[in-house]
SETOR-173971 format. One record per atom (N, C-alpha, C): atom name; residue in three letters; x, y, z. Coordinates in steps of 0.001 Angstrom, whole numbers, always signed. Each point is the difference from the previous one (the first is absolute). Example, Ala and Ser with C-alpha at 12.3 -4.5 7.8 and 13.67 -1.06 7.14 Angstrom:
2
@atom = N | type = ALA | x = +13190 | y = -5690 | z = +7800
@atom = CA | type = ALA | x = -890 | y = +1190 | z = +0
@atom = C | type = ALA | x = +900 | y = +1200 | z = +0
@atom = N | type = SER | x = -350 | y = +1050 | z = -720
@atom = CA | type = SER | x = +820 | y = +1190 | z = +60
@atom = C | type = SER | x = -770 | y = +1090 | z = +730
***
This chain:
147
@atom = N | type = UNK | x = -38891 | y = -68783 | z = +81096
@atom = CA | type = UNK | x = +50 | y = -1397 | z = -376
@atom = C | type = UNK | x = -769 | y = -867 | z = +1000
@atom = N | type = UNK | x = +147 | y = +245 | z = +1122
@atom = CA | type = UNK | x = -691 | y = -843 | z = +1222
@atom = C | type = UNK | x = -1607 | y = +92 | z = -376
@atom = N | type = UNK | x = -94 | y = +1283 | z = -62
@atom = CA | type = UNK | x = -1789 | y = +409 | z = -282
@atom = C | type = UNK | x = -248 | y = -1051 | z = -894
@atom = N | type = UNK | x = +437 | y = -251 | z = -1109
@atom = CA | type = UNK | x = -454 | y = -685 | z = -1468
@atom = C | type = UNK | x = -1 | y = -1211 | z = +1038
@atom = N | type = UNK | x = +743 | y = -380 | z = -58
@atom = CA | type = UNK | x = +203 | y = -1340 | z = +745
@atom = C | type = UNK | x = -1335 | y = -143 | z = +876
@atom = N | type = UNK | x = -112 | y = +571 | z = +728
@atom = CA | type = UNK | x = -1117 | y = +164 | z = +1016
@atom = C | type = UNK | x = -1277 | y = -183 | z = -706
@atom = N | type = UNK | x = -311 | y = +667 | z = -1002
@atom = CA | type = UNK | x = -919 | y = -261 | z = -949
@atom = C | type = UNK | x = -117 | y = -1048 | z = -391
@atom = N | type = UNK | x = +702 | y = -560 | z = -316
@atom = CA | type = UNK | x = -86 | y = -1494 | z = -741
@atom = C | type = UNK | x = -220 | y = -802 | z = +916
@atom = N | type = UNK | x = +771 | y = -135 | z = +1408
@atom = CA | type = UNK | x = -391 | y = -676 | z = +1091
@atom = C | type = UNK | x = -1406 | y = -334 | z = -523
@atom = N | type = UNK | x = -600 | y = +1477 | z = +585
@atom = CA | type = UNK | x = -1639 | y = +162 | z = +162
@atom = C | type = UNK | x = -997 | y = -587 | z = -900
@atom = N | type = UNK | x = +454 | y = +149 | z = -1425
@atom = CA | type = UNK | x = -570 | y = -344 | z = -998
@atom = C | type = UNK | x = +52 | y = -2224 | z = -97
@atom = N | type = UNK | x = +1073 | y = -492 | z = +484
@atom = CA | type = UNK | x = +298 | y = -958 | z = +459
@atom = C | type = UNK | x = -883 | y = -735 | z = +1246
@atom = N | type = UNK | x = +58 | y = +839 | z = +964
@atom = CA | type = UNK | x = -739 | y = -606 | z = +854
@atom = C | type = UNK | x = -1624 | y = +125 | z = -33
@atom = N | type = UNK | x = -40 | y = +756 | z = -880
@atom = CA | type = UNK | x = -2312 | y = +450 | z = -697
@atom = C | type = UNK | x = +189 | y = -1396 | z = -1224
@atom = N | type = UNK | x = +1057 | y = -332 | z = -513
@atom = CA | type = UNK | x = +175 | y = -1010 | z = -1132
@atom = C | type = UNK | x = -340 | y = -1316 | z = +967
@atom = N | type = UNK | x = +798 | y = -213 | z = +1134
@atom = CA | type = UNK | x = -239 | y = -1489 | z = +494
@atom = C | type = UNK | x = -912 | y = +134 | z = +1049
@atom = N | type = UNK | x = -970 | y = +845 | z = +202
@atom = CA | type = UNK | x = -1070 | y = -19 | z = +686
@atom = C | type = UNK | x = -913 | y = -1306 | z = +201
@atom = N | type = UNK | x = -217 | y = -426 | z = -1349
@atom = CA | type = UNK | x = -395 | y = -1166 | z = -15
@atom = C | type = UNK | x = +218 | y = -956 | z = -573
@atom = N | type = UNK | x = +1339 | y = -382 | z = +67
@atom = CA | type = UNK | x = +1203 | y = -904 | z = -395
@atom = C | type = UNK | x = -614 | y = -1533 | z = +571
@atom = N | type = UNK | x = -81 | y = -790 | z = -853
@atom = CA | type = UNK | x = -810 | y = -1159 | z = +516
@atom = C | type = UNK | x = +1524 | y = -1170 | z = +902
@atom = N | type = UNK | x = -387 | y = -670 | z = +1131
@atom = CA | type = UNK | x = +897 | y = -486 | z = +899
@atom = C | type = UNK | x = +985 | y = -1207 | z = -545
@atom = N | type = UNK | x = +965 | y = -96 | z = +412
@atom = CA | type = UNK | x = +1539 | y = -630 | z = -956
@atom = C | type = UNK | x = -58 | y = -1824 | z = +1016
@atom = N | type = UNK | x = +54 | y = -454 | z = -663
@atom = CA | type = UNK | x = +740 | y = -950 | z = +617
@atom = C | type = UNK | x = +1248 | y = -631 | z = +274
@atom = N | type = UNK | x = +979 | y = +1167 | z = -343
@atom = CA | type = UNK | x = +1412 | y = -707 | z = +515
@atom = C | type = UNK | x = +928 | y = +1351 | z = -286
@atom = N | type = UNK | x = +1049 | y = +296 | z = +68
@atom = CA | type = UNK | x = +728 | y = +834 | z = +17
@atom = C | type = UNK | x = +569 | y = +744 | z = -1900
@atom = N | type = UNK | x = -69 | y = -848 | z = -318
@atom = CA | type = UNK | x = +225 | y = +75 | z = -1258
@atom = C | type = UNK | x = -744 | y = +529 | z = -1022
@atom = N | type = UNK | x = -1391 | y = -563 | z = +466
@atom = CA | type = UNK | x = -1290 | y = +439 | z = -1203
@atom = C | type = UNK | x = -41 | y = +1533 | z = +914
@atom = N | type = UNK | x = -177 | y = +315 | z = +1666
@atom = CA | type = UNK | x = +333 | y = +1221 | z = +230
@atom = C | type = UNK | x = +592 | y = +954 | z = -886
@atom = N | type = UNK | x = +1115 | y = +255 | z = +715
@atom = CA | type = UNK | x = +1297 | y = +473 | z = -1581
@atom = C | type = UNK | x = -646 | y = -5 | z = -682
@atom = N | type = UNK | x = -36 | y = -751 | z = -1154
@atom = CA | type = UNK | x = -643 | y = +472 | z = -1232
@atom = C | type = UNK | x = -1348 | y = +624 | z = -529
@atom = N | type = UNK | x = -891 | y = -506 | z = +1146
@atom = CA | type = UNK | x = -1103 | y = +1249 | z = -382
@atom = C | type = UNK | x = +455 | y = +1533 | z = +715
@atom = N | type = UNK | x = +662 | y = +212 | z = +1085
@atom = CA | type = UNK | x = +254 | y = +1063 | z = +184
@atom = C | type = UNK | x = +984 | y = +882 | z = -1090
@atom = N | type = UNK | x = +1188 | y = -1138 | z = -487
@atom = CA | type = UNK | x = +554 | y = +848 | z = -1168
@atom = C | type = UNK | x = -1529 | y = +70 | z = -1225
@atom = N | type = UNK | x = -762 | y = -323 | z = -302
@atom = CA | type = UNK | x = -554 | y = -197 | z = -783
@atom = C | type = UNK | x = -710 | y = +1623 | z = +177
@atom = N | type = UNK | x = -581 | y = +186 | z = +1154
@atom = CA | type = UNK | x = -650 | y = +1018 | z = +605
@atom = C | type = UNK | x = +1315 | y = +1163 | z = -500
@atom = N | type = UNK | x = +1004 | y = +73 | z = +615
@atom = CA | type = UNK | x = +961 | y = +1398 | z = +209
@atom = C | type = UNK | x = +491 | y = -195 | z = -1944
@atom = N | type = UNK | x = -84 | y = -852 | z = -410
@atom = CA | type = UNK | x = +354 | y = -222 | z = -1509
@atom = C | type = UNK | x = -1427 | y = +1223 | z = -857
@atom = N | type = UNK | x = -817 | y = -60 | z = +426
@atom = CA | type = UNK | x = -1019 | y = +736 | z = -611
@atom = C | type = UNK | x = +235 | y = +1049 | z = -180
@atom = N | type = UNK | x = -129 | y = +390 | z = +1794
@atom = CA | type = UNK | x = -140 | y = +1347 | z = +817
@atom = C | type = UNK | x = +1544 | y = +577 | z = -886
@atom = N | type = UNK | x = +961 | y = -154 | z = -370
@atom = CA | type = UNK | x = +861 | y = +357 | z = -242
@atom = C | type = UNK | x = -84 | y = -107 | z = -1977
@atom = N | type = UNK | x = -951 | y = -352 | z = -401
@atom = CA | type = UNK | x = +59 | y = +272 | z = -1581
@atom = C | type = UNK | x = -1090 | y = +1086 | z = +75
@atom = N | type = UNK | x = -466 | y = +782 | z = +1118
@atom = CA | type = UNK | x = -529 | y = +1086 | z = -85
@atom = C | type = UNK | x = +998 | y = +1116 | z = -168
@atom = N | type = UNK | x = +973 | y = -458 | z = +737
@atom = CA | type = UNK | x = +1250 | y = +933 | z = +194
@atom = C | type = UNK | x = +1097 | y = +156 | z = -1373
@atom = N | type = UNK | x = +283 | y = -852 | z = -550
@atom = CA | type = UNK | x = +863 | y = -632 | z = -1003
@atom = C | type = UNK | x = -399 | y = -314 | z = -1478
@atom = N | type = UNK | x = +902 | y = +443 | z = -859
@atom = CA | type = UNK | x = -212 | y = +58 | z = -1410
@atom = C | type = UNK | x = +1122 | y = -1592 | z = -436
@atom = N | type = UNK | x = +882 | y = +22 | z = +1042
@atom = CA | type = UNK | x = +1359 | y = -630 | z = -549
@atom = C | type = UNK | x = -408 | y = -1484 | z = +385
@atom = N | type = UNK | x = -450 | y = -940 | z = -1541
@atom = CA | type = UNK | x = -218 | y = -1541 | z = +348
@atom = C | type = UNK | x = +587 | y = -721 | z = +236
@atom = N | type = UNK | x = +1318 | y = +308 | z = +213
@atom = CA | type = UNK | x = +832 | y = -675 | z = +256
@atom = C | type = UNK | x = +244 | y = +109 | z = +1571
@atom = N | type = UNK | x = +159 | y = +766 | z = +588
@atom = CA | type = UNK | x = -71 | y = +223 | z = +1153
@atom = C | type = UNK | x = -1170 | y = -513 | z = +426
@atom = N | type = UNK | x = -1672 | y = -154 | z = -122
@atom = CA | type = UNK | x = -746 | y = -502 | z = +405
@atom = C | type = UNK | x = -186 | y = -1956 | z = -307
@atom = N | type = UNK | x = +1091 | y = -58 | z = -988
@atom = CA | type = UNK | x = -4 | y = -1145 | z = -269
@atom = C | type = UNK | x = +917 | y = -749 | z = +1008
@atom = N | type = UNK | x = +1270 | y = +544 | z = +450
@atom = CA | type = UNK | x = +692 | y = -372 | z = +1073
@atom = C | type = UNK | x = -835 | y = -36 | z = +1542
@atom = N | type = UNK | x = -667 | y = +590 | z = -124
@atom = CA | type = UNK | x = -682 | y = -39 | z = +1158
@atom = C | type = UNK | x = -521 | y = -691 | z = +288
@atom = N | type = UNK | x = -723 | y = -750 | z = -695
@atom = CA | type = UNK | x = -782 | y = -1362 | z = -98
@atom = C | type = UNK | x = +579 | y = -1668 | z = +246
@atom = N | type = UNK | x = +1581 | y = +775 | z = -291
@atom = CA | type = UNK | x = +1239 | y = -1030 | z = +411
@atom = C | type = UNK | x = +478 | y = -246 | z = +1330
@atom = N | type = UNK | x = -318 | y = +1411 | z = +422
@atom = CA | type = UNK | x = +792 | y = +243 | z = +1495
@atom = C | type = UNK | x = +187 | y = -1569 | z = +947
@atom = N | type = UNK | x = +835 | y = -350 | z = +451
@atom = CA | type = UNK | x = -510 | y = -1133 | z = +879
@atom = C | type = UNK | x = +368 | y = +238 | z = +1543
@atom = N | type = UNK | x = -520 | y = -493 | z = +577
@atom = CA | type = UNK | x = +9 | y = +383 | z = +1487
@atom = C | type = UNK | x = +893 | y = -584 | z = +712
@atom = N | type = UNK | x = +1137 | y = +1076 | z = -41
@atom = CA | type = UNK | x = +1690 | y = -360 | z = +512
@atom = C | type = UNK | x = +98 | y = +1020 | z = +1022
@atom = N | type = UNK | x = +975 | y = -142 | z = +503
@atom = CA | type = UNK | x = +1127 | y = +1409 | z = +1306
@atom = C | type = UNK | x = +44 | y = +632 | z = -1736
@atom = N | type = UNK | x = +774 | y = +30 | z = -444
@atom = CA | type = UNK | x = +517 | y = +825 | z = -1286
@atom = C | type = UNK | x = -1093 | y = +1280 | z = -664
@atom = N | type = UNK | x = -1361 | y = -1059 | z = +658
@atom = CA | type = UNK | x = -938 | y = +1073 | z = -364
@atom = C | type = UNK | x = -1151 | y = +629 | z = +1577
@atom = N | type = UNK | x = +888 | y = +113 | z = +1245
@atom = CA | type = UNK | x = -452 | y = +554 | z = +802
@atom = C | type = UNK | x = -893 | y = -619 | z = +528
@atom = N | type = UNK | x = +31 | y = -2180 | z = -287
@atom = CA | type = UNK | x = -560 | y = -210 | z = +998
@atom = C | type = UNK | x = +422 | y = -615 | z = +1011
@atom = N | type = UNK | x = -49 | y = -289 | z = +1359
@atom = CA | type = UNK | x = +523 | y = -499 | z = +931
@atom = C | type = UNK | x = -447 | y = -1274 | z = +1035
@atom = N | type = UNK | x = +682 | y = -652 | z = +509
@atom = CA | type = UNK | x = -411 | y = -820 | z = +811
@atom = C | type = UNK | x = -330 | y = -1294 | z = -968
@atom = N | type = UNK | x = -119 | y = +326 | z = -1072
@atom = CA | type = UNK | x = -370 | y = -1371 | z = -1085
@atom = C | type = UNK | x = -97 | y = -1279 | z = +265
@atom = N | type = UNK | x = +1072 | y = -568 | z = +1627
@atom = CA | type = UNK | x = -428 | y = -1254 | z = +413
@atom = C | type = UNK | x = -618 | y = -93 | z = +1307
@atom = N | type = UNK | x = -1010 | y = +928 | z = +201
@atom = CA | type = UNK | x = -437 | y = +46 | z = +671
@atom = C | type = UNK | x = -1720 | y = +741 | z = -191
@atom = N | type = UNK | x = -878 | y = -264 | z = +947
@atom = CA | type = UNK | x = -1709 | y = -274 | z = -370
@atom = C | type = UNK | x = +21 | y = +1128 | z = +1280
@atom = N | type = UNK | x = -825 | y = +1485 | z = -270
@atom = CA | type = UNK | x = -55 | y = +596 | z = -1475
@atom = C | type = UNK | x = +1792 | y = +325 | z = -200
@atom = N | type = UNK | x = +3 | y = -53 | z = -1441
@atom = CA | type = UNK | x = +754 | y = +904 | z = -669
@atom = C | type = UNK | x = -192 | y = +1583 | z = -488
@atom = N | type = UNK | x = +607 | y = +1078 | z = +136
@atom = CA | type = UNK | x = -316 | y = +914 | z = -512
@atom = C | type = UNK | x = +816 | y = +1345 | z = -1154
@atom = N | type = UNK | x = -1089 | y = +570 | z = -227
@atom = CA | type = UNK | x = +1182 | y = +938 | z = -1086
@atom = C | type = UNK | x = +67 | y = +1545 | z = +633
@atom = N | type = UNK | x = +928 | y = +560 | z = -62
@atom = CA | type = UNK | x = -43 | y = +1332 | z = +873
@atom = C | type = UNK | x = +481 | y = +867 | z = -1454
@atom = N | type = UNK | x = -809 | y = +952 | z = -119
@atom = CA | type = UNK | x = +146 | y = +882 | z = -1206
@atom = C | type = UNK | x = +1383 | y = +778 | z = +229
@atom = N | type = UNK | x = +754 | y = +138 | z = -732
@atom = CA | type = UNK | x = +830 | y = +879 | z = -140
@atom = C | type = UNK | x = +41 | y = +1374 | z = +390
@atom = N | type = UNK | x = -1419 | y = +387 | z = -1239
@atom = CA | type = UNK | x = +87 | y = +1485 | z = +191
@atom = C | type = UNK | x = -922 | y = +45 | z = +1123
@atom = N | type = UNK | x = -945 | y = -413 | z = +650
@atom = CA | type = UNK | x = -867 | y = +448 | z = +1041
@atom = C | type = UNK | x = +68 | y = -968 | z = +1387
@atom = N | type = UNK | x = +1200 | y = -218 | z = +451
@atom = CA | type = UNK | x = +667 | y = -999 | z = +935
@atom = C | type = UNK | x = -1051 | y = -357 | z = +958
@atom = N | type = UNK | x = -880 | y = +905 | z = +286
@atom = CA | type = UNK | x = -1147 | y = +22 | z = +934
@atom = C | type = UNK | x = -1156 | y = -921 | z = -539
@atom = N | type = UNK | x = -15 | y = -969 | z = -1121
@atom = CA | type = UNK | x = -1126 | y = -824 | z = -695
@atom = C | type = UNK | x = +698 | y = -1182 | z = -90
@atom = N | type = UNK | x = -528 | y = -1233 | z = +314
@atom = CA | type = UNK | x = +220 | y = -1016 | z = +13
@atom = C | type = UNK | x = -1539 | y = -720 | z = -209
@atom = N | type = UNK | x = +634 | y = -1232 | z = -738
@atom = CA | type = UNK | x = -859 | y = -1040 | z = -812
@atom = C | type = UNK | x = +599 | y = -1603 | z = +965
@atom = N | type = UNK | x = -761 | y = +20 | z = +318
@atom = CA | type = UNK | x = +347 | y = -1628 | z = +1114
@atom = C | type = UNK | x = -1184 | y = -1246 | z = -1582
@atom = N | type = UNK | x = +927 | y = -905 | z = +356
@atom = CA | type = UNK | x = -637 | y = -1184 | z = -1300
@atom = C | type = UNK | x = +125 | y = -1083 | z = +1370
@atom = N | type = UNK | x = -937 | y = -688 | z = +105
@atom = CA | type = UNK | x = -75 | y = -1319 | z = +521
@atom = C | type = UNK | x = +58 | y = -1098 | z = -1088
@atom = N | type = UNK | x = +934 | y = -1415 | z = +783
@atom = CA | type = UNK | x = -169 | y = -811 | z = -943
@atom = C | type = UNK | x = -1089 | y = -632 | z = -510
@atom = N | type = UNK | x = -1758 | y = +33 | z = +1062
@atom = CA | type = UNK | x = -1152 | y = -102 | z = -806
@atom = C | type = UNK | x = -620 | y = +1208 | z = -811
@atom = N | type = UNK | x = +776 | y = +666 | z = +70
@atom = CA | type = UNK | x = -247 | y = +1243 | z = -1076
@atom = C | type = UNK | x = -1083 | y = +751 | z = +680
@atom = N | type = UNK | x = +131 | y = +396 | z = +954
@atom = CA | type = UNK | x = -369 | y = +1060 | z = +1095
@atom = C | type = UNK | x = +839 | y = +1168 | z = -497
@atom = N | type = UNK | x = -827 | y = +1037 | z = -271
@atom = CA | type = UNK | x = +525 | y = +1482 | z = -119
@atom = C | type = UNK | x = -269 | y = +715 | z = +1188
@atom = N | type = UNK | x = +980 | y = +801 | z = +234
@atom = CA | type = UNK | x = -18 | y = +1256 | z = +1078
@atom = C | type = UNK | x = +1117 | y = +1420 | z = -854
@atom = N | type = UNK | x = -971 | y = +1168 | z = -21
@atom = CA | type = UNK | x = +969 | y = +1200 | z = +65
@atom = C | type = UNK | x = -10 | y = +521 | z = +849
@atom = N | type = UNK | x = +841 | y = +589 | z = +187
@atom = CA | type = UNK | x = +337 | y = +772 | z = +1712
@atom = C | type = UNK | x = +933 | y = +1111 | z = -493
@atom = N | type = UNK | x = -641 | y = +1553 | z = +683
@atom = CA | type = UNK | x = +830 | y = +1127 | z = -51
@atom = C | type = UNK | x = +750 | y = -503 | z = +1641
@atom = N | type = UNK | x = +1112 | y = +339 | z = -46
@atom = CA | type = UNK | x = +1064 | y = -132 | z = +1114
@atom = C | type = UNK | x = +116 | y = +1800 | z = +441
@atom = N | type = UNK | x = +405 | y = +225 | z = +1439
@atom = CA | type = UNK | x = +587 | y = +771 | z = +449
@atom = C | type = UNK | x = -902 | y = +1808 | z = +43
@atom = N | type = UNK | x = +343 | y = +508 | z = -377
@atom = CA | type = UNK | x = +35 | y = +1502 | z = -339
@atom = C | type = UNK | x = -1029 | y = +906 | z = +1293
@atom = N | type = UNK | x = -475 | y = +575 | z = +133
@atom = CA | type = UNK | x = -790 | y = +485 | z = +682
@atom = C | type = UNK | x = -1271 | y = -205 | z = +454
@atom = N | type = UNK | x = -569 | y = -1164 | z = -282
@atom = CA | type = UNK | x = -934 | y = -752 | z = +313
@atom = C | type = UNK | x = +320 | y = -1329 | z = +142
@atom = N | type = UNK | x = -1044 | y = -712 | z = +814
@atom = CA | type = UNK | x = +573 | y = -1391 | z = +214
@atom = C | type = UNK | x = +378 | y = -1105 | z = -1269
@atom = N | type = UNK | x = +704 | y = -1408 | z = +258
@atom = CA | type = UNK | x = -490 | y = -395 | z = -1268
@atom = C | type = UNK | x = -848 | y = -396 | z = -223
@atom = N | type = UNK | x = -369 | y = -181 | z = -1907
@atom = CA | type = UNK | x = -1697 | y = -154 | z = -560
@atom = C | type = UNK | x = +174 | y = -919 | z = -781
@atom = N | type = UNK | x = -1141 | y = -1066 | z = +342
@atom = CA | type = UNK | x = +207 | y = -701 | z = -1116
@atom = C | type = UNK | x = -997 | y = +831 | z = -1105
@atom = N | type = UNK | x = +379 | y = +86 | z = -1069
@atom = CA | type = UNK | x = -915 | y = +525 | z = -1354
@atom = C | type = UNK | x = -627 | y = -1143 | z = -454
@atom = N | type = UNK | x = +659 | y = -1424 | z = -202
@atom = CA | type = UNK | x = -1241 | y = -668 | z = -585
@atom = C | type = UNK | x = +738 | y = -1507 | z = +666
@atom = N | type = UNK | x = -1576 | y = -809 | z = +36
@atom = CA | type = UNK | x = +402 | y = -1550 | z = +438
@atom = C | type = UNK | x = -892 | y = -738 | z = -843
@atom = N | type = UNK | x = +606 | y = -1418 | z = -396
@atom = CA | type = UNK | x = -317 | y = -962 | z = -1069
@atom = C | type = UNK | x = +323 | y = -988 | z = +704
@atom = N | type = UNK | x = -1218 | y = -453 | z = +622
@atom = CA | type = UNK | x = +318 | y = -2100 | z = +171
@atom = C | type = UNK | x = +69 | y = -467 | z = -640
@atom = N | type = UNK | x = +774 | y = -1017 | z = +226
@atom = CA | type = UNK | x = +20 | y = -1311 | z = -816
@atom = C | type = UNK | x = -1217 | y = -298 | z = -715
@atom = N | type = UNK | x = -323 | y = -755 | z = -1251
@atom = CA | type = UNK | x = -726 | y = -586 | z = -367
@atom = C | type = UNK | x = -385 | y = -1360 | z = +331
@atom = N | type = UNK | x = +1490 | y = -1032 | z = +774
@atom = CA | type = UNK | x = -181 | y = -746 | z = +639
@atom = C | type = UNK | x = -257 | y = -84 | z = +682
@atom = N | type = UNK | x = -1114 | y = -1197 | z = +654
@atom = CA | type = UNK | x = -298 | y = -249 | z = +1364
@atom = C | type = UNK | x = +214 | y = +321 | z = +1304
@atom = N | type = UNK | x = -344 | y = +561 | z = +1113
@atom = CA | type = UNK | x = +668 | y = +167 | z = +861
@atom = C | type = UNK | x = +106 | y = -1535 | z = +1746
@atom = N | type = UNK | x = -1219 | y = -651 | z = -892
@atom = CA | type = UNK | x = +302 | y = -1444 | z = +853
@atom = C | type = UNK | x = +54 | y = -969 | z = -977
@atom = N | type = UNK | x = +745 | y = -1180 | z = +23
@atom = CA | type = UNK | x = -18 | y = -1077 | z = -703
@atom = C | type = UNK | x = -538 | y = -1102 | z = +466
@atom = N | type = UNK | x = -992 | y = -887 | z = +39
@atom = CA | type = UNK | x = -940 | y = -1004 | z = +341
@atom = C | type = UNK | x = +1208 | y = -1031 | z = +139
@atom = N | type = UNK | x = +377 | y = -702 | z = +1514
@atom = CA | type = UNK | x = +1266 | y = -477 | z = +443
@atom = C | type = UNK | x = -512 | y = -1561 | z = +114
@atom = N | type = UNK | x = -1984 | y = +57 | z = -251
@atom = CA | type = UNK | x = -485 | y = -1675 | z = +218
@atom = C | type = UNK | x = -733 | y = +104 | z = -1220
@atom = N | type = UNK | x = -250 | y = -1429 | z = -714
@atom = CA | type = UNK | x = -610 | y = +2 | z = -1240
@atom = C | type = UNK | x = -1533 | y = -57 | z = +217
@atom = N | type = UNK | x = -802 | y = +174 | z = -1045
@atom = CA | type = UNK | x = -1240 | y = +634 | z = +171
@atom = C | type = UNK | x = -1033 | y = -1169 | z = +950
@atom = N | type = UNK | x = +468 | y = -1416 | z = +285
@atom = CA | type = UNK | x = -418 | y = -821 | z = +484
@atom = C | type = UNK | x = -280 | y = +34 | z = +1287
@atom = N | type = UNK | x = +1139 | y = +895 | z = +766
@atom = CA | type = UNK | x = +492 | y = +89 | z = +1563
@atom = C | type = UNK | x = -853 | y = +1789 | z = +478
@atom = N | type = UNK | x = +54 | y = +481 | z = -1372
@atom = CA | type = UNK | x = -655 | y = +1420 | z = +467
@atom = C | type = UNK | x = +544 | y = +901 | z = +27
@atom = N | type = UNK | x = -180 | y = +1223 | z = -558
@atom = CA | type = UNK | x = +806 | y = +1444 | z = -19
@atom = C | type = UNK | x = -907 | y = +755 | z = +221
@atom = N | type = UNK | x = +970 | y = +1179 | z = +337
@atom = CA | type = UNK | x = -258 | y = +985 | z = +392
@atom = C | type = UNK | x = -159 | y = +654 | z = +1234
@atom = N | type = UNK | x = -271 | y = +1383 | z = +621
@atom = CA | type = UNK | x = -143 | y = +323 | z = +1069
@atom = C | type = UNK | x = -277 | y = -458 | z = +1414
@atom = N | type = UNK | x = -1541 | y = -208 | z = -564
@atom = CA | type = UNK | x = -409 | y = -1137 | z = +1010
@atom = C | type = UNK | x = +282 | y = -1217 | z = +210
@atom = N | type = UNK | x = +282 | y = -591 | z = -1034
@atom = CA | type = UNK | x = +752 | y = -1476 | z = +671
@atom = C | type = UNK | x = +1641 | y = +677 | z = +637
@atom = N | type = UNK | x = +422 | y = +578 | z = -646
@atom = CA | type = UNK | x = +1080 | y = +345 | z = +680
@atom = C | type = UNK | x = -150 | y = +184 | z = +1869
@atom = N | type = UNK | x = -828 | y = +806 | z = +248
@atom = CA | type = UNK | x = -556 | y = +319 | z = +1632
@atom = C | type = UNK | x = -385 | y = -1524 | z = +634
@atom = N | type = UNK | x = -824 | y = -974 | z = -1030
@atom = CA | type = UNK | x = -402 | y = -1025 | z = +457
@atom = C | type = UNK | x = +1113 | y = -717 | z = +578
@atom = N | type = UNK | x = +1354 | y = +101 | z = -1404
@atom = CA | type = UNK | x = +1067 | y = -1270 | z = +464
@atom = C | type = UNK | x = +644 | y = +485 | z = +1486
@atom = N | type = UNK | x = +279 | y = +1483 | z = -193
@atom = CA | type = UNK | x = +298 | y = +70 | z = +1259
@atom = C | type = UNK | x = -554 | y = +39 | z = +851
@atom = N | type = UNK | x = -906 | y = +136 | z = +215
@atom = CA | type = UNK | x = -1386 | y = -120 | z = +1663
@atom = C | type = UNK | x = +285 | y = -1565 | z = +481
@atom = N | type = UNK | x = +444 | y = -760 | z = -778
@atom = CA | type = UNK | x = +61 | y = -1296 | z = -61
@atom = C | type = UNK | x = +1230 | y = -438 | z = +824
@atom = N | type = UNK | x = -332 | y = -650 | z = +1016
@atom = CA | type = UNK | x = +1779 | y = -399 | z = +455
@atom = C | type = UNK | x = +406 | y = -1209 | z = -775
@atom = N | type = UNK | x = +1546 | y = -2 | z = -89
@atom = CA | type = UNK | x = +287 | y = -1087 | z = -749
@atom = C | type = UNK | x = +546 | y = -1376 | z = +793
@atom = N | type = UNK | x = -33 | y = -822 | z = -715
@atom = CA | type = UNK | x = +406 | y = -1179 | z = +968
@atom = C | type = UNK | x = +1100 | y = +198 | z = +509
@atom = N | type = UNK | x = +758 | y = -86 | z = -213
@atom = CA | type = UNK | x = +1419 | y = +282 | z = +261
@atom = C | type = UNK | x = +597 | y = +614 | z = +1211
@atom = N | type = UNK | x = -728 | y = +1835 | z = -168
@atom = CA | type = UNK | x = -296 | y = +443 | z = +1109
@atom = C | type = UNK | x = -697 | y = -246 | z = +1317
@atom = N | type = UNK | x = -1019 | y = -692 | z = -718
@atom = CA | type = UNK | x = -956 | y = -541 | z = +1163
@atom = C | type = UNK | x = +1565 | y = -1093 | z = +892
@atom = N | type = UNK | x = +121 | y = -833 | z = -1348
@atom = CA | type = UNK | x = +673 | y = -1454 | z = +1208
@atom = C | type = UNK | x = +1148 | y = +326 | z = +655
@atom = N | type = UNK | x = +945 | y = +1334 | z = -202
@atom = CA | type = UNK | x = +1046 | y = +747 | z = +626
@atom = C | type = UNK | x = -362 | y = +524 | z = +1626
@atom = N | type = UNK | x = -1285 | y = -172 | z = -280
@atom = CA | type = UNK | x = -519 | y = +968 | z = +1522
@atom = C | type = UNK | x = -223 | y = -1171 | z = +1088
@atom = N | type = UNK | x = +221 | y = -1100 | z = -1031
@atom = CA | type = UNK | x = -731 | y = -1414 | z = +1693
@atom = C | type = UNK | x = +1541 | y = -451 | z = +307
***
């Protein structure tokens, strides 16, 4: 039973190879069920069972954990050693845990969101280099603290 399982893993993780990037935790989840929803009507005759699957929602009840907390993750039942971490910008990470080699991550998915947010409007200047600029810059403040 583990083997099969193992298989499908595999067939799962060649499926989201090039899984395009999530922006929030939720649309995550669902393309990944969307992904293991497939990979598993390779396996399955019974539509009803593949139709529930498509329902699943992402609870403790269904092996996932930490839910109020960034990442959240799901730890498989049958292969305790695989875990699925979900960020709330919908950052994917799988990770084999433990066994005789170190741990691995098998696959990583950034965010689709941004990883800086422009904090001055386009008038004042963004980006990198103004960023280095504002700070190279002493500020008044600092300056008039020092006399």
């Amino acid at each position: 039973m583990f083997y099969e399982f193992e298989r499908r893993a595999v067939a799962f993780l060649k499926r989201i190879e090039n899984m395009a990037p999530c922006t929030s935790r939720q649309q995550a989840y669902s393309s990944l069920l969307a992904h293991w929803h497939a990979v598993e009507s390779n396996y399955h005759d019974d539509q009803a069972y593949l139709d529930g699957l498509l329902h699943t929602q992402m609870s403790a009840e269904n092996n996932w954990h930490c839910l109020d907390s960034n990442p959240c993750y799901w730890q498989s039942p049958r292969a305790p050693q695989l875990r699925i971490y979900i960020h709330d910008d919908g950052a994917i990470v799988i990770q084999r845990l433990g066994g005789t080699r170190e741990d691995r991550i098998l696959f990583a998915l950034n965010s689709a969101q941004p990883v800086f947010h422009a904090a001055k409007t386009e008038s004042q200047g963004a980006g990198f280099a103004n960023a280095v600029q504002c700070a190279a810059q002493p500020s008044t403040e600092s300056s008039l603290s020092k006399m």
